[in-house]
C-alpha positions in Angstrom: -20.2 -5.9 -9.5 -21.3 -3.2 -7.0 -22.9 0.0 -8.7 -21.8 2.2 -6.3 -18.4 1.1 -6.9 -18.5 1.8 -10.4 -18.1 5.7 -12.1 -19.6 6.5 -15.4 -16.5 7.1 -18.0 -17.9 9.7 -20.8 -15.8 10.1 -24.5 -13.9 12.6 -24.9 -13.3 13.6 -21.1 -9.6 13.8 -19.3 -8.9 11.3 -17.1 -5.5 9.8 -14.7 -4.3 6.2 -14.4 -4.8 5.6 -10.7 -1.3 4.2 -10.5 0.9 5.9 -13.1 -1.3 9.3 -12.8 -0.5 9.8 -16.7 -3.5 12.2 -18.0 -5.4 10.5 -20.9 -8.7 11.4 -23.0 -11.2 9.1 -23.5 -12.4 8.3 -27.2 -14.4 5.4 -27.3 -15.6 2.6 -25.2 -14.6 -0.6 -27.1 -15.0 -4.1 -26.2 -11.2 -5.3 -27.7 -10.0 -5.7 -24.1 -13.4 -6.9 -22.7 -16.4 -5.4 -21.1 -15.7 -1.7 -19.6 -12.6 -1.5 -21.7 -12.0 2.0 -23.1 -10.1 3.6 -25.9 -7.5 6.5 -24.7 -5.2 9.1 -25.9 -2.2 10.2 -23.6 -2.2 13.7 -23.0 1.8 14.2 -23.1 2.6 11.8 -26.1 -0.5 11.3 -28.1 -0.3 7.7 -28.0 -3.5 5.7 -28.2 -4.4 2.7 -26.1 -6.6 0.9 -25.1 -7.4 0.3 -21.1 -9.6 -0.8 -18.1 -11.6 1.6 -16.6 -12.0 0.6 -13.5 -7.7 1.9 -14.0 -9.2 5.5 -14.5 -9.6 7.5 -12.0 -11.7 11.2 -12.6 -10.9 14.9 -11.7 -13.4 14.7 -8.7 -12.1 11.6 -7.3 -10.0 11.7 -4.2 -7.1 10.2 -6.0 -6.8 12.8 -8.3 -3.7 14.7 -8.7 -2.6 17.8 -10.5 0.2 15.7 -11.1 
């Protein structure tokens, strides 16, 4: 995997789904769903998941929208 193609995720930061653009918090990185795989919350509903980061996408990130 290319470094420069990967972002550092940090706990407890707000994040978007690069497709949906649902807003989530981080909370833990977990293995569950394999490596990189990250437990979040959903900012609108509360509900807890757990994801891909590479499906994240961060506030300084071109794709980012206010939404």
């Amino acid at each position: 995997m290319n470094s420069e193609l990967t972002m550092k995720i940090e706990p407890e930061t707000e994040y978007r789904f690069k497709k949906s653009g649902n807003l989530v918090k981080t909370v833990e990185p977990t293995d569950y769903a394999g490596k990189g795989s990250w437990t979040v919350v959903r900012v609108d509903t509360g509900k807890e998941m757990v994801v891909r980061g590479v499906a994240l996408v961060a506030k300084d990130d071109p794709d980012w929208s206010e939404g």
